[in-house]
C-alpha positions as a Markdown table, in Angstrom:
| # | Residue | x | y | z |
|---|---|---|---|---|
| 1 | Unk | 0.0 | 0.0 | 0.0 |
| 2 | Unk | 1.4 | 3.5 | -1.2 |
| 3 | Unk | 1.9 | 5.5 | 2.2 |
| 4 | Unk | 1.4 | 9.0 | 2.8 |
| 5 | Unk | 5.2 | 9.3 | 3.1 |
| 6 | Unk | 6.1 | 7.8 | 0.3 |
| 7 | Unk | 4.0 | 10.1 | -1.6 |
| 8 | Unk | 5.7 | 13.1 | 0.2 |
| 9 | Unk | 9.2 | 11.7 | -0.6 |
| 10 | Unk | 7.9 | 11.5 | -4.0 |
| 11 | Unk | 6.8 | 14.6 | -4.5 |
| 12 | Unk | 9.8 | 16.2 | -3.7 |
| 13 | Unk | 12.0 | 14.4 | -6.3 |
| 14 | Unk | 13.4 | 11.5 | -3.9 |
| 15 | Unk | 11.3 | 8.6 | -5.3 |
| 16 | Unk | 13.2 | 6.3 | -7.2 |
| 17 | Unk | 10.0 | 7.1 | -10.4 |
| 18 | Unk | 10.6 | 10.9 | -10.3 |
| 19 | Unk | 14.4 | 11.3 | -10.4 |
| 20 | Unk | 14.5 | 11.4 | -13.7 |
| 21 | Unk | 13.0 | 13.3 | -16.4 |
| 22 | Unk | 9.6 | 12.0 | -17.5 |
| 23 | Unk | 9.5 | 13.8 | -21.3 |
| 24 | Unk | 12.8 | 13.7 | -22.8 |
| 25 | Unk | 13.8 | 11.4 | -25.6 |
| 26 | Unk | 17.3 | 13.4 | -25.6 |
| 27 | Unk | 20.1 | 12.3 | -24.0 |
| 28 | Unk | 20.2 | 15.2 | -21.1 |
| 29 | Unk | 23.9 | 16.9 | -21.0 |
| 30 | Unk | 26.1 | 15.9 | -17.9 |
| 31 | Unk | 26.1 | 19.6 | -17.4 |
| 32 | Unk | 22.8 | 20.5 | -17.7 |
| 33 | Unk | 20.6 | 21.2 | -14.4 |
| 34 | Unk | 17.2 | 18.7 | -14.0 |
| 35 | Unk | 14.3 | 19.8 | -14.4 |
| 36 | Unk | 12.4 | 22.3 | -11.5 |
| 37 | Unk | 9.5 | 20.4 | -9.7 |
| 38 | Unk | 6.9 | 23.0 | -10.6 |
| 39 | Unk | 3.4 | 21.7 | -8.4 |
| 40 | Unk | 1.0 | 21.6 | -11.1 |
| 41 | Unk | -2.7 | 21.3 | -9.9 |
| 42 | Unk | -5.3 | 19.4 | -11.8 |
| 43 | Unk | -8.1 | 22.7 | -12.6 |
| 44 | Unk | -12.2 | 21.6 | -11.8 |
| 45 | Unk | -15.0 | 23.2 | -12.6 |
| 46 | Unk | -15.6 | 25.1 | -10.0 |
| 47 | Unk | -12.9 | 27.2 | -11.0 |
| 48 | Unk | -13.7 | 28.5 | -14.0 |
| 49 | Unk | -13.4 | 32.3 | -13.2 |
| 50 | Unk | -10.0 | 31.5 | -12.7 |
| 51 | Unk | -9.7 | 30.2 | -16.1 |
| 52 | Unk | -11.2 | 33.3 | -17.5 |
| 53 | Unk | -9.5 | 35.9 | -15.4 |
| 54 | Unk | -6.5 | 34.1 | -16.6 |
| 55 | Unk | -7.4 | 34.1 | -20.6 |
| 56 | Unk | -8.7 | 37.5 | -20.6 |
| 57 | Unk | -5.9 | 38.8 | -19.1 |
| 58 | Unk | -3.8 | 37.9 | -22.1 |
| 59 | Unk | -2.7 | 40.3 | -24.7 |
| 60 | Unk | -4.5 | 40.3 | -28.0 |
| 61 | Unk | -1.7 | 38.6 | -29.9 |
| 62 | Unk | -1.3 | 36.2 | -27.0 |
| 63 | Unk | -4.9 | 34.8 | -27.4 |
| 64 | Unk | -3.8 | 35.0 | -31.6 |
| 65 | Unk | -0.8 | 32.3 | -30.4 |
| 66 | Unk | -2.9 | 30.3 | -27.7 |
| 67 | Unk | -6.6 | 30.0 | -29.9 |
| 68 | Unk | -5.2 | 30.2 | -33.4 |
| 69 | Unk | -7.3 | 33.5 | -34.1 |
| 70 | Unk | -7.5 | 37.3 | -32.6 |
| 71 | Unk | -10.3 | 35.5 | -30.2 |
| 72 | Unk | -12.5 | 38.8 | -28.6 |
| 73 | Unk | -13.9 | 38.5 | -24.8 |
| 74 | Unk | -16.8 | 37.1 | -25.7 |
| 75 | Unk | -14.9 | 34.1 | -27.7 |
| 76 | Unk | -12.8 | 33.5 | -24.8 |
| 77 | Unk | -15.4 | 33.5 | -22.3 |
| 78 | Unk | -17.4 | 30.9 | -24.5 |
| 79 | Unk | -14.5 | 28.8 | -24.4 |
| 80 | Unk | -14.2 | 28.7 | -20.7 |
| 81 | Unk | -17.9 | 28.1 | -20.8 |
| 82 | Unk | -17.6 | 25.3 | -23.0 |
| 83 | Unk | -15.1 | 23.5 | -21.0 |
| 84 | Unk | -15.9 | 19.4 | -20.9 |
| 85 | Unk | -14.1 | 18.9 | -17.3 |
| 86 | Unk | -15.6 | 14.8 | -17.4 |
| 87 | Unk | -13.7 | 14.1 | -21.0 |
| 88 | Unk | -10.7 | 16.4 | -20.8 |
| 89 | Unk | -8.0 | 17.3 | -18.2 |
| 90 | Unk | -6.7 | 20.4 | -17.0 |
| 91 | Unk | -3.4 | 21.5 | -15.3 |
| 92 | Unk | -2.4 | 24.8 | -13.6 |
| 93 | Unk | 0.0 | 26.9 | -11.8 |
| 94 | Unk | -1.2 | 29.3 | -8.9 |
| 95 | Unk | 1.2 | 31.6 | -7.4 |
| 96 | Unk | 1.2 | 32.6 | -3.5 |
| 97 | Unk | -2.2 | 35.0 | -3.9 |
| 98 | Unk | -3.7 | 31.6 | -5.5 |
| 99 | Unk | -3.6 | 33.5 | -9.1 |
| 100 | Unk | -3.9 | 31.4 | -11.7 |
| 101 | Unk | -0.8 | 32.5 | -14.1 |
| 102 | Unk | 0.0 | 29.3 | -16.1 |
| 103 | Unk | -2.6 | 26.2 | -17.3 |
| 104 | Unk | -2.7 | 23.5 | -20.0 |
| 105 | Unk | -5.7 | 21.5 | -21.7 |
| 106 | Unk | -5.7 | 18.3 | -22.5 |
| 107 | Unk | -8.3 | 17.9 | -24.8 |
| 108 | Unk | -9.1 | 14.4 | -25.1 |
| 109 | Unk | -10.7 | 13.1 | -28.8 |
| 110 | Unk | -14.5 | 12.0 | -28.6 |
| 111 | Unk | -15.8 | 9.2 | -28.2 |
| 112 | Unk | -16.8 | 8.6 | -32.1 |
| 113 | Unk | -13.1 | 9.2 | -33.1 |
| 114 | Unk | -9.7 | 7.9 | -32.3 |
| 115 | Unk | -9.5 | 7.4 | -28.7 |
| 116 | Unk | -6.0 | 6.7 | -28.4 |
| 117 | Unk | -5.1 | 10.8 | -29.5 |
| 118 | Unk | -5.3 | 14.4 | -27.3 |
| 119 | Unk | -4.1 | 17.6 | -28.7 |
| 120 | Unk | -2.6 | 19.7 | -26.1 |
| 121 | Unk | -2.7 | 23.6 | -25.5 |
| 122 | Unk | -1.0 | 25.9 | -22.9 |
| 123 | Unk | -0.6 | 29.6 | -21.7 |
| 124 | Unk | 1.5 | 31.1 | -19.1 |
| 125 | Unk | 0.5 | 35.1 | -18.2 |
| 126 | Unk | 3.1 | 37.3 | -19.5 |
| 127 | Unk | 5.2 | 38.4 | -16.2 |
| 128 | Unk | 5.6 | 34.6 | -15.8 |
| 129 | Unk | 7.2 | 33.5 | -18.5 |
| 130 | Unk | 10.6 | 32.9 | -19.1 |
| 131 | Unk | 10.5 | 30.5 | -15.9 |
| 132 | Unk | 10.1 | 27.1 | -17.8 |
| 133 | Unk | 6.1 | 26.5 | -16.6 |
| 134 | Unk | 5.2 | 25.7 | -20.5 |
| 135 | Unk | 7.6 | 22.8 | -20.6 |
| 136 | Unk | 6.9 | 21.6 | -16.9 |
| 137 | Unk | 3.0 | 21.6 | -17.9 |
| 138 | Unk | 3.6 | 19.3 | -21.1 |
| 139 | Unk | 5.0 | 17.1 | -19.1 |
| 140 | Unk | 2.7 | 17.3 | -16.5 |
| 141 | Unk | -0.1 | 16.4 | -19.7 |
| 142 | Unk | 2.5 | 14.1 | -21.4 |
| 143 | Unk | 2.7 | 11.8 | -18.0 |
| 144 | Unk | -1.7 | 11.9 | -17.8 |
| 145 | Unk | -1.8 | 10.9 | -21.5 |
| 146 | Unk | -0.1 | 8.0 | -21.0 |
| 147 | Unk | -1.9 | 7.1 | -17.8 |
| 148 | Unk | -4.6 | 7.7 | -20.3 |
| 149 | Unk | -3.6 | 5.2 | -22.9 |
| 150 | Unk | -3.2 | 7.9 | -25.8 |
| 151 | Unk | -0.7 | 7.1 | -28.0 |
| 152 | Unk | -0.1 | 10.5 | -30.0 |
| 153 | Unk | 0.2 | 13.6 | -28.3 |
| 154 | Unk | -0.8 | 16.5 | -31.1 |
| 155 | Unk | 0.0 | 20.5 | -30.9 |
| 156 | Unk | -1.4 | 22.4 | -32.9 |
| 157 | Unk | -0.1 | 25.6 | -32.9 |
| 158 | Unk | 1.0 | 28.7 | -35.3 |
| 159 | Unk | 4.1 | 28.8 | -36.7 |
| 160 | Unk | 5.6 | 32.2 | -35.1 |
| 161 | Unk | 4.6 | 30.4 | -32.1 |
| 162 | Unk | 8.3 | 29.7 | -31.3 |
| 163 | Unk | 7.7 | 28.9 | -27.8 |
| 164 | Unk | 5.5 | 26.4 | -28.1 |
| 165 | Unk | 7.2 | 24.7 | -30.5 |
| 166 | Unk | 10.5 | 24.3 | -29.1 |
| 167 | Unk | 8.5 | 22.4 | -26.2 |
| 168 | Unk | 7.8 | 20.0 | -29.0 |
| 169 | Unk | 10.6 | 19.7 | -30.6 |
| 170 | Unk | 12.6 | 19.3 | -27.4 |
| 171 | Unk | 10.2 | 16.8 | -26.5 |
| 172 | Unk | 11.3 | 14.5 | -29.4 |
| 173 | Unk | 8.3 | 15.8 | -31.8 |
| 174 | Unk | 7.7 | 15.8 | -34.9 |
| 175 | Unk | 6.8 | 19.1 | -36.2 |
| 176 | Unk | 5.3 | 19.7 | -39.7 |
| 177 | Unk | 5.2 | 22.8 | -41.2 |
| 178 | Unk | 2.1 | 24.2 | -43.7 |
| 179 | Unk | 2.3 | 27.9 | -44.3 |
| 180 | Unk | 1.1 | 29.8 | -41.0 |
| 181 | Unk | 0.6 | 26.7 | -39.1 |
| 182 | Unk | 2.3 | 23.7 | -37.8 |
| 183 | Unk | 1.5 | 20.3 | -36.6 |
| 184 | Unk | 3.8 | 18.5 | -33.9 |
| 185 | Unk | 2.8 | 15.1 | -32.8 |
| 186 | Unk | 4.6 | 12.9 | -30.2 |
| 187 | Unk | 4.3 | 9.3 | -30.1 |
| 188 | Unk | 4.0 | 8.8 | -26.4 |
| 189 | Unk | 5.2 | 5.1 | -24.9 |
| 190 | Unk | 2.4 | 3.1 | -22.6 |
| 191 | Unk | 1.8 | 3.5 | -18.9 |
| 192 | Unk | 4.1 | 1.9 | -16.9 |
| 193 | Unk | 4.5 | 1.3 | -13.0 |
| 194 | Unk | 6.4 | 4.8 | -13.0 |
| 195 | Unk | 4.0 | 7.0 | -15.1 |
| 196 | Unk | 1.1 | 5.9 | -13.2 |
| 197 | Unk | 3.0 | 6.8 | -9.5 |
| 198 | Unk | 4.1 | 9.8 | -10.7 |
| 199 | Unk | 0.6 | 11.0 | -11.5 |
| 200 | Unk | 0.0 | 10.3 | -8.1 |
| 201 | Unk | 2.7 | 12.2 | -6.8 |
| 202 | Unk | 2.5 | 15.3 | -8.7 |
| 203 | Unk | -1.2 | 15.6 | -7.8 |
| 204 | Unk | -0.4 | 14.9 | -4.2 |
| 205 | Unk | 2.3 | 17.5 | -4.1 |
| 206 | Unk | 0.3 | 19.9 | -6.1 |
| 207 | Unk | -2.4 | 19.8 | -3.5 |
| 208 | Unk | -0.4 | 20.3 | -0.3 |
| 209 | Unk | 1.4 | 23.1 | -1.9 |
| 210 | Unk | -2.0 | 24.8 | -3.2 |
| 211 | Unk | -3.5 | 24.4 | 0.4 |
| 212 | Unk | 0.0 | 25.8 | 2.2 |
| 213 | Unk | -0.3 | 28.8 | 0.0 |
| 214 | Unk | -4.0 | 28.8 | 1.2 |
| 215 | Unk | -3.6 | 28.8 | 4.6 |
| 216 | Unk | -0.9 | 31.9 | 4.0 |
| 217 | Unk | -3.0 | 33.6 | 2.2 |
| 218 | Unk | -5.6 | 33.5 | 4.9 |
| 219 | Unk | -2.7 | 34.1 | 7.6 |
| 220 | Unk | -1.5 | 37.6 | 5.6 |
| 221 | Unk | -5.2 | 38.3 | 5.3 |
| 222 | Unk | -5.7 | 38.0 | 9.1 |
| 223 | Unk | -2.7 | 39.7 | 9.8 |
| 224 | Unk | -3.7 | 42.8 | 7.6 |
| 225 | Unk | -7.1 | 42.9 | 9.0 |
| 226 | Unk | -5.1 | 43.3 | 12.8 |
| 227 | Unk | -3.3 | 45.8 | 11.5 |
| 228 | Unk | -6.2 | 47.7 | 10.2 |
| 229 | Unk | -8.4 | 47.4 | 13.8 |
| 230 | Unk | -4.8 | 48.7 | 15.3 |
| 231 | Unk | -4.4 | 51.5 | 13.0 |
| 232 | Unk | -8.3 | 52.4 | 14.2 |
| 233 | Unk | -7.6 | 51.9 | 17.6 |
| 234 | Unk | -4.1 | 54.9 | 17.6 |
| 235 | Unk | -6.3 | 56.9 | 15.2 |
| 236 | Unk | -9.0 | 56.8 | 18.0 |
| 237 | Unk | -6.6 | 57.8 | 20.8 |
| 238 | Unk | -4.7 | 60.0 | 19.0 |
| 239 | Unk | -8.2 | 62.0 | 18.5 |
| 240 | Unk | -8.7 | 61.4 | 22.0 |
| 241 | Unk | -5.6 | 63.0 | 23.6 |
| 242 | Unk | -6.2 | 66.5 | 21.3 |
């Protein structure tokens, strides 16, 4: 029986399934750092403000990269409506004020086509990036995919979208070019013992780090309210005194 320890040394990179890197098909360079453990939280649909807070915060040609098309507030906001949180999967990153400033969707095929296929999508808010989360969420989705028995990962993306395709292309993809738009797909290997515990783990350590930055958040929140009924309180005797 998995223990709640094990999980824990899991989580923080010392189980023997999450030393090493779980989407590379690279040789990684004796020099080169491993990968940051980034705690990626699975997204439900109760937070779907979240999700739109975090889309229509982006820049009109970010939406052009992440949706393809100059996508307006109202296209956006039907997208977050249309959500299908039973068929597909999706991934975040929260900072400490529980902001939504990173997320992925794993969009799963239906049920009348090929089941073994998802196409994958991501976008990190702009005074995030630079930090990697893009890369840590496709392997976040790469590692559920599996678990999922997909076969071939697809990313559909533009093709000034550098970003998002070097995540593919350093993920072993194959990327195929046609005029404004490219295709990557990854062939993606079947579960194993491994992929299935680190799906575990990630989740697990995803969740105690969402509810530690909860409980701070509600700590700063207490503390500032204190210092408000304080500030009152040396207002009130400093009217007194006059």
């Amino acid at each position: 029986m998995l223990t709640a320890k094990t999980l824990i040394q899991a989580s923080l990179g010392l189980g023997s399934f999450l030393k090493a890197p779980m989407v590379e098909t690279q040789p990684r360079a004796a020099f080169a750092p491993p990968p940051v453990m980034v705690p990626i939280r699975s997204i439900g649909p109760r937070e779907r403000d979240r999700i739109a807070r975090h889309l229509l915060a982006l820049s009109p040609h970010d939406r052009y990269l992440r949706f393809g098309y100059a996508a307006s507030d109202e296209q956006v906001q039907r997208y977050v409506d249309g959500l299908d949180f039973d068929r597909d999967e999706l991934f975040g990153i929260y900072n400490r004020r529980l902001d939504l400033i990173a997320m992925a969707h794993l969009a799963f095929a239906p049920d009348d086509q090929h089941s073994d296929c998802a196409e994958f999508g991501v976008s990190v808010a702009a005074h995030a990036r630079g930090r990697g989360y893009g890369a840590r969420l496709f392997e976040r989705a790469v590692v559920v995919a599996r678990n999922e028995g997909v076969g071939m990962l697809f990313i559909h993306a533009l093709s000034e979208n550098a970003a998002m395709l070097k995540i593919a292309r350093n993920a072993g993809a194959t990327v195929v070019r046609s005029g404004s738009e490219s295709e990557a797909h990854l062939q993606l290997p079947s579960a194993t013992f491994d992929s299935r515990m680190s799906e575990i783990a990630l989740e697990h350590y995803a969740a105690v780090d969402y509810h530690l930055k909860t409980r701070a958040k509600q700590f700063w929140a207490f503390l500032a309210s204190l210092q408000e009924v304080r500030s009152g309180i040396r207002d009130a005797r400093s009217k007194s005194a006059q």
